[in-house]
N, C-alpha and C positions, 0 to 999 in steps of 0.2 A: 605508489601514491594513493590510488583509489584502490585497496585489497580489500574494503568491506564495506562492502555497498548494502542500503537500505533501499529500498525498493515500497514504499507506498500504493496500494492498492485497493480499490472499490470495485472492479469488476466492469468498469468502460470503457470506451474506445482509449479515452486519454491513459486511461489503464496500461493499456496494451502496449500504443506506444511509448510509453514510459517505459517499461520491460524492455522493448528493444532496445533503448539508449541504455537502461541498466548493462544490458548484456555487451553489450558494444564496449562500455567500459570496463565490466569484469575481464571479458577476452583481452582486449591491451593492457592490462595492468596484473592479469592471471588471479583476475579477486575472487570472491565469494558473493553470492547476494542473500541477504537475508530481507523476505517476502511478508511484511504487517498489513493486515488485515483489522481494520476497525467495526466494531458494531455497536452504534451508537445506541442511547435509550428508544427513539422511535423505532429503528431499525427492530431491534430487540421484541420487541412490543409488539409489532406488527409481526415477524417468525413466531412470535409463540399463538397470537391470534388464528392465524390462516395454519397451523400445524397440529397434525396428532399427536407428535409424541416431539420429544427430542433429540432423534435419529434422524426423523424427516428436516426438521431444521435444519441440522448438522451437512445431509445431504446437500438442500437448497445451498447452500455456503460453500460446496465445496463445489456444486455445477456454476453457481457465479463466477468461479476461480478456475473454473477447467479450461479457457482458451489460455490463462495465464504457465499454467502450471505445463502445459502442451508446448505452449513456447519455451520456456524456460527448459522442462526434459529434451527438447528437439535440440539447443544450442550446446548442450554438454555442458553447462556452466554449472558448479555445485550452487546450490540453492536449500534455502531452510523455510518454514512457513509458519509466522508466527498471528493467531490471531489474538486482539488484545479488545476488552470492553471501556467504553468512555466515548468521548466526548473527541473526535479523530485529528485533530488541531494536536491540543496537550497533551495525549496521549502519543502519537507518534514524535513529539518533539520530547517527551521522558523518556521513549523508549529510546530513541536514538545519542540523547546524550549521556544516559544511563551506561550505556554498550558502549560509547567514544566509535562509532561509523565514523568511514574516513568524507562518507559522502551519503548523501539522502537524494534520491530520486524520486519524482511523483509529476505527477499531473495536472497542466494548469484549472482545470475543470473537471471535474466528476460529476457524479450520476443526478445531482441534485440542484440544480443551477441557479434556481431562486432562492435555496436557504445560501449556498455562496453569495450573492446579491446581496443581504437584507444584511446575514453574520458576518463576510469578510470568508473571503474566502480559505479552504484548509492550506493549501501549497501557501498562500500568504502569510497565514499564521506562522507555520513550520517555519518559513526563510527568516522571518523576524527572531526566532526562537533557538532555533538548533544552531547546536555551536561547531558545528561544520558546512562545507558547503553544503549549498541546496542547487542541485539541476532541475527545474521547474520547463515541464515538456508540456507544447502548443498541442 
């Protein structure tokens, strides 16, 4: 039912536990998850300001990811890590109906909680959007 799971992620607590529910359901369904990573324009903008070069970047993004990636290699579950530029709403909602996931997991909150206020929030956009289900984790 759920063999390929989409996993939404920004590097926060809600992060996190989104990953466990991912994992939960890759284990009872023996699926896959495949891990998007968004970096929006201010995001962008602001790495390349505070950065030397674009290997430090590169690193900063990949220690944001490291409690993820920790979990995910500790539960045995095959996992893929895709990062994608844009706008993390339509972006993660192309990406996922692009690939046909049986299921998209993510976070009702991330790392930015006053642009969710003001825009609508991502996991909102996504569930409106994606043509599969969406698990949207508290």
């Amino acid at each position: 039912m759920f063999n390929r799971i989409l996993l939404a992620v920004d590097g926060s607590e809600n992060s996190l536990r989104s990953a466990q529910h991912a994992i939960a359901l890759a284990e009872k369904f023996n699926g896959t998850i495949d891990v998007v990573y968004v970096v929006d324009g201010s995001t962008a903008k602001e790495d390349v300001l505070h950065a030397t070069n674009k290997f430090e970047i590169e690193k900063k993004r990949k220690e944001k990811l490291k409690p993820m990636r920790e979990l995910l290699e500790k539960s045995g579950t095959d996992f893929y890590t895709h990062v994608l530029h844009g706008e993390p709403g339509p972006e993660i909602v192309e990406f996922a109906n692009e690939k046909a996931f049986d299921c998209v997991v993510i976070g009702s909150r991330g790392l930015n909680d006053v642009q969710s206020f003001i825009l609508g929030s991502v996991s909102h956009k996504v569930a409106k959007r994606a043509e599969c289900p969406v698990l949207i984790v508290k």
